[in-house]
N, C-alpha and C positions, 0 to 999 in steps of 0.2 A: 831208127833202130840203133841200138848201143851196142859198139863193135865190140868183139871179145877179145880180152887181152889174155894170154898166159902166163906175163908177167906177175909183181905183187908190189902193190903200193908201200913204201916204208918213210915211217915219220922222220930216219936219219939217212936216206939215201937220193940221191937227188934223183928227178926223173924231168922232163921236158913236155913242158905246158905250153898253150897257147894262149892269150888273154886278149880279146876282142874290147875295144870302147868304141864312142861315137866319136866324131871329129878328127881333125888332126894332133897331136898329141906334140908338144915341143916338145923332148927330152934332152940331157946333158951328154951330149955321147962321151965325155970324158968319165964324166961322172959313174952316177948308181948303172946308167944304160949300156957303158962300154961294151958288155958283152953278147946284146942282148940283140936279137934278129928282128928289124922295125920293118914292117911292110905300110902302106897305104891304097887302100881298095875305094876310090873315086867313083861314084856311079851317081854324081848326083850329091848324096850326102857324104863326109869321108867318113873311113872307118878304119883305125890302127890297130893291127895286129900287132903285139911284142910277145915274141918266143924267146923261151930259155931254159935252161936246165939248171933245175933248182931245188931245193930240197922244201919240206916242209916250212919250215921258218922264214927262209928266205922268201918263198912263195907268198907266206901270209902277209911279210913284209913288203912286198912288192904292189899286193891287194889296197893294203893301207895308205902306201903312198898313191896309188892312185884314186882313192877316197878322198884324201886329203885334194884333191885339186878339181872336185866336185864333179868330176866324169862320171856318169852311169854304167855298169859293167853289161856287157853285152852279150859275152860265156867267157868261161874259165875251161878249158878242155884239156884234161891230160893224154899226150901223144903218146908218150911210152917213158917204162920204167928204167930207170938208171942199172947199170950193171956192175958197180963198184962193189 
């Protein structure tokens, strides 16, 4: 069931996603990832969580790059709405 938010989603406001793939995921923590909250959930197969707070664009861009390095997306879940 889909939690209810009373917040409101906006295309220039950032808000804090979570984005599930399979595997373990190298990133550059200098890099694109510095800011970015990396979990690894081991049961067997891994599974990287990278959390962030981000707006739409960045968001989309963040999708992309991980298309490009041919991972399968596992969910995309927004936690909550930015308050800026």
């Amino acid at each position: 069931m889909r939690k209810e938010h009373k917040e409101r989603l906006s295309l220039d406001r950032p808000s804090t996603y979570q984005i599930e793939v399979p595997r373990l995921v190298a990133v550059n923590r200098a890099g694109w990832a510095a800011e970015m909250a990396i979990t690894v959930e081991d049961q067997g197969d891994p599974i990287t969580s990278l959390t962030d707070h981000l707006d739409q664009a960045a968001l989309n861009g963040l999708l992309r790059r991980l298309y490009s390095t041919g991972l399968p997306l596992i969910s995309a879940v927004w936690l909550e709405a930015g308050f800026s």
